[in-house]
N, C-alpha and C positions, 0 to 999 in steps of 0.2 A: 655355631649350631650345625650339625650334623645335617646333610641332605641326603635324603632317599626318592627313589623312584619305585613306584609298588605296582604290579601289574594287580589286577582287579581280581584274580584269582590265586593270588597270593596273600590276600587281606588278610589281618587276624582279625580274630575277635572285637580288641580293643581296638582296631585303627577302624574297623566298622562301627563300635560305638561312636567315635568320634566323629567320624562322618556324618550319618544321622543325626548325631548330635549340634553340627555344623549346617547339616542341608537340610532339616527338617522337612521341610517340602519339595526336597531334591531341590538340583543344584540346576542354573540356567546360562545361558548365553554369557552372560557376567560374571559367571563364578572361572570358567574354564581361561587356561593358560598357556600361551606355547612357547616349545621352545625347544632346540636342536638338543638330542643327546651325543654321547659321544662320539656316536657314529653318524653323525651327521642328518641322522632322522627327524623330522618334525611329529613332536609329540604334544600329546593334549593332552591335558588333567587338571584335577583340582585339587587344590593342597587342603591340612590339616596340619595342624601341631601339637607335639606336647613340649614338655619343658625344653627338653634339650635337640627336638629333631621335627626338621622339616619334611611333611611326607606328602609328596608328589604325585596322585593317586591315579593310573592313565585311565583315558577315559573309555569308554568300550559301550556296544551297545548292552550287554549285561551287566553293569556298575548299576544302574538305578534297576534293576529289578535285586541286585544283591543284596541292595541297600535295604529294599522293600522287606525282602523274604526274613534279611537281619532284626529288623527289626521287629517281626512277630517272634521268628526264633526265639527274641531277646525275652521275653516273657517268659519263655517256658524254660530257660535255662540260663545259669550265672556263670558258665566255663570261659577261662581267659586263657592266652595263651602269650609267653613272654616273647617270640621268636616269629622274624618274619625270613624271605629269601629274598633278598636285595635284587633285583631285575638289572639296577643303574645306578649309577652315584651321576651327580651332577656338579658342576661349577657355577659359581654365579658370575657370571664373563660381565 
């Protein structure tokens, strides 16, 4: 399976449904992850998946208002988009 890391303004569409689709009530204490990226950073996020990829979403103080706004968005419009910009790849050490 495929690892990605997503900065929170790189979301698409789709990893935002997913998301809301996952944290329906936003995501808490429990949900969040860490772990060093390549650079040696300590990063935090919460993951999603689809069939084939792991997506590692960092956490940010705008991620739950994103999530928020995606989801009224999502009402008024059906646009996907197949392409995100990889921030990180990761290893499972």
């Amino acid at each position: 399976m495929k690892r990605v890391i997503v900065d929170y303004a790189k979301l698409t569409t789709n990893i935002l449904d997913l998301l809301v689709e996952r944290y329906p009530d936003g995501y808490d204490h429990s949900d969040i992850i860490s772990f060093k990226n390549s650079k040696g950073e300590t990063v935090k996020a919460v993951e999603v998946n689809t069939e084939d990829t792991l997506f590692l979403v960092k956490i940010s103080s705008q991620l739950q208002q994103t999530m928020e706004d995606h989801e009224t968005d999502d009402e008024d419009s059906n646009d996907t988009f197949d392409e995100i910009e990889i921030t990180d790849d990761f290893d499972n050490e």
